[in-house]
Every structure is written in structure tokens, then in C-alpha cells.
Kinemage of the C-alpha trace (Angstrom):
@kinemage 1
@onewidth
@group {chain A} dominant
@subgroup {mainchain}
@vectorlist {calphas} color= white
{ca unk a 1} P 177.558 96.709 78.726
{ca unk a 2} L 173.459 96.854 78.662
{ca unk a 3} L 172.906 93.217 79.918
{ca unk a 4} L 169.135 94.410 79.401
{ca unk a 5} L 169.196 93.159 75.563
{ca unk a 6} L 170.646 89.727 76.844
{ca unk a 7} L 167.139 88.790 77.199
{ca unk a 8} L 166.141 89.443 73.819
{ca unk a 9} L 169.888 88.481 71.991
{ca unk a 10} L 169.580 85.247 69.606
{ca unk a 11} L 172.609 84.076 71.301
{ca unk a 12} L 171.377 84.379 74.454
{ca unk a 13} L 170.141 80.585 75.545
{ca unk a 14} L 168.941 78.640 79.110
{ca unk a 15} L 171.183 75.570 80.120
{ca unk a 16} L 169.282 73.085 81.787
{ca unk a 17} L 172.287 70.810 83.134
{ca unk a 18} L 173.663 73.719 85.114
{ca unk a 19} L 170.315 75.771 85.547
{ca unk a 20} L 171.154 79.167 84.092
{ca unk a 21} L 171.736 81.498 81.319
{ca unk a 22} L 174.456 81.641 79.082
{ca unk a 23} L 175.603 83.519 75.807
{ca unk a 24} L 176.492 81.185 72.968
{ca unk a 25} L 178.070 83.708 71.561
{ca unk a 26} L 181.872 81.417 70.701
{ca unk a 27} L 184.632 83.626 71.861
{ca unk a 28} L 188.274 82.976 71.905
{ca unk a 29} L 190.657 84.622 74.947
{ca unk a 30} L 191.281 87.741 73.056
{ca unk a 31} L 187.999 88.987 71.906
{ca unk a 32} L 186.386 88.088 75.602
{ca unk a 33} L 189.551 90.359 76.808
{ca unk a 34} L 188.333 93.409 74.215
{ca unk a 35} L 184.724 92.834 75.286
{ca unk a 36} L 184.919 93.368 79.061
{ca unk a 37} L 188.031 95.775 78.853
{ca unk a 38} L 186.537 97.876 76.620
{ca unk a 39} L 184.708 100.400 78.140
{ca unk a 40} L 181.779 99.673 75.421
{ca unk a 41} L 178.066 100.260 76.734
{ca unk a 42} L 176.480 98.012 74.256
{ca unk a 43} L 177.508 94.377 73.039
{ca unk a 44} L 178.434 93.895 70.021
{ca unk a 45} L 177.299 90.908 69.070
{ca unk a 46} L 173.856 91.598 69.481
{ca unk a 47} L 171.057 90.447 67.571
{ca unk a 48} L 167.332 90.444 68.012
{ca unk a 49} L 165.895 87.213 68.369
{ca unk a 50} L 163.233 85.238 70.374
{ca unk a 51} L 161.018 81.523 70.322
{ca unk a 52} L 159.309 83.349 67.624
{ca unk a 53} L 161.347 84.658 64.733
{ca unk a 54} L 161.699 81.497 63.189
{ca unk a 55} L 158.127 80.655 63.164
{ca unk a 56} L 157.587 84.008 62.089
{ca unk a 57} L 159.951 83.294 59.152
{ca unk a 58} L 157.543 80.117 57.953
């Protein structure tokens, strides 16, 4: 998996009350089984996103 798009995922998100980064991403048991077991080299649940492309939207 390239964690280097985690910084620029939509789902990726800071969490103050335990001071790090998590993906939001809502997975059940079996689909965070296929993600880590499967041998892929990119997430798929990526998408581009930032502070920005909302306001970019307006």
C-alpha cells in the first residue's frame, strides 16, 4: 500500500483527543482483512481531497 497518498486522501483526517491520524474510511472485519492481505500497492479507497476542495467548489 502507498501510504504516501494518505496525506492527500479525503478520508484521511487528524484526531485531536488521541493526537494522530486516522482514515475515516468505515470498514467492517472483512474488507480491512482484503485490504491488508491483499498484496495491493495502492488503496482503494482513495480520493483526492484537501482544506481546499470545498472552498474551491463555492
Amino acid at each position: 500500500m502507498d501510504c504516501d497518498l494518505c496525506d492527500t486522501c479525503w478520508y484521511f483526517d487528524y484526531d485531536e483527543e488521541y493526537d494522530e491520524y486516522y482514515c475515516m474510511m468505515d470498514l467492517d472485519e472483512d474488507e480491512v482483512y482484503r485490504f491488508f492481505a491483499g498484496g495491493r500497492k495502492t488503496c482503494p479507497y482513495y480520493r483526492q481531497g484537501d482544506d481546499y476542495t470545498l472552498a474551491r467548489r463555492q
